[in-house]
C-alpha positions in Angstrom: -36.6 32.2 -154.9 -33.0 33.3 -155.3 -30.6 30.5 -155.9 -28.8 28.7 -153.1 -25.3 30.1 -152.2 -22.6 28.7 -150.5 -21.0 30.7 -147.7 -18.4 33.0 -149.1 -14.7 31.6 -148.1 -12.1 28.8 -148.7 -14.3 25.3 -149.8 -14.4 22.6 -147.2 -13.0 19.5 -148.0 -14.9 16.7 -148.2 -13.8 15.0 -144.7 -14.8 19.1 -143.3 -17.9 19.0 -145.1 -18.8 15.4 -143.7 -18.1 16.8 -139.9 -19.9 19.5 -140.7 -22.4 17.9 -141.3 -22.4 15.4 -138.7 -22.0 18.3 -135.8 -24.8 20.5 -137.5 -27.2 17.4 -137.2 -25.8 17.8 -133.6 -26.8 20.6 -133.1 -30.1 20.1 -134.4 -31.0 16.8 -132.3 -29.8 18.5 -129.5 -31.8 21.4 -129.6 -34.8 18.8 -130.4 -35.2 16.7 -127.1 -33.5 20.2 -124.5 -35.6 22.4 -126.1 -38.7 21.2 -127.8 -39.3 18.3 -126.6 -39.1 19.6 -122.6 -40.7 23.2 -123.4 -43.7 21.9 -125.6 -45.0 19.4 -123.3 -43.7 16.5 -126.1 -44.0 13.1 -125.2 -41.6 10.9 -123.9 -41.4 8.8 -126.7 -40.5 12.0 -128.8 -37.6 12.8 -126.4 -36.2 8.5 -126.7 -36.8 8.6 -130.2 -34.5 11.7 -131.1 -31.7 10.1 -128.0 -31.4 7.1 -130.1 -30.9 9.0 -133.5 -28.4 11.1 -131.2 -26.7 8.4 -130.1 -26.3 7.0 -133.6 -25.3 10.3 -134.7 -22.4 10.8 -132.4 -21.3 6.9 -133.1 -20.8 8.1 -136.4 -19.0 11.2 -135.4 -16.6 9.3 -133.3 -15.9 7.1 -136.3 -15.0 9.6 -139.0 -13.6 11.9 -136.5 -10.8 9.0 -135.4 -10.7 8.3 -138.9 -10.0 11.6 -140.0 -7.6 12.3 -137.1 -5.5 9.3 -138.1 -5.7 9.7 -141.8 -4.1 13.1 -141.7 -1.3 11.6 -139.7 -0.5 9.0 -142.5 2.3 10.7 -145.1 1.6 12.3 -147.8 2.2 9.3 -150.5 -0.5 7.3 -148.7 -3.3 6.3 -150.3 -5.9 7.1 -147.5 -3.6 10.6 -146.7 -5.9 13.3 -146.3 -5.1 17.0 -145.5 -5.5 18.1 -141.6 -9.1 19.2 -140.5 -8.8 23.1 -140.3 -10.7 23.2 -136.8 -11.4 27.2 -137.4 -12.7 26.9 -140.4 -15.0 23.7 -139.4 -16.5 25.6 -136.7 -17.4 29.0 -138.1 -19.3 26.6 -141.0 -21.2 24.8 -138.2 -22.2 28.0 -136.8 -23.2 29.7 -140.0 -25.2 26.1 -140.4 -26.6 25.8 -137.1 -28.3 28.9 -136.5 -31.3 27.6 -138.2 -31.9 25.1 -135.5 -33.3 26.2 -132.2 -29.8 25.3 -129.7 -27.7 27.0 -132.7 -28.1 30.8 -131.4 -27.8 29.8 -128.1 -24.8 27.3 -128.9 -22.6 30.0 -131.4 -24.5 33.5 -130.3 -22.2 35.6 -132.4 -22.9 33.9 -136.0 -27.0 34.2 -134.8 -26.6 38.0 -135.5 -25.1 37.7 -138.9 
């Protein structure tokens, strides 16, 4: 099995990376309950189990998202300053990350063909 690579382009920084992350799991919980767990005949334990973790999930996002919006608004000789979230960049590495998970083609269909 051929090592794993990371996409080719500028590095995420850690806050990016930690979005990323937090949108691609998103993605995939999303995809779980509209698309698995109504198309497969799941039950509906299945589909409250994976609302809760989405619910906890997007707690989470709101956090660090608020956190990272304010952050990067502090000056640069803050101790909590962090550079601005580059949006672009965020959202072609959730798409390249997503289309794994069943809602990811649907959700970003041009990065599905790549």
């Amino acid at each position: 099995m051929p090592p794993h690579r990371r996409p080719a382009g500028p590095a995420l920084t850690d806050t990016e990376q930690l979005l990323a992350e937090r949108l691609v799991e998103l993605v995939d919980l999303t995809g779980r309950i509209l698309l698995t767990g109504l198309q497969q005949d799941q039950n509906l334990f299945y589909i409250g189990d994976k609302a809760r973790q989405l619910a906890f999930l997007a707690d989470r996002l709101a956090g660090d998202a608020t956190r990272a919006h304010r952050n990067a608004e502090l000056p640069p000789t803050s101790r909590d300053a962090i550079p601005p979230v580059r949006m672009r960049l965020l959202a072609a590495h959730v798409a390249r990350l997503s289309r794994i998970h069943p809602a990811g083609p649907l959700l970003f269909p041009k990065a599905a063909g790549r």
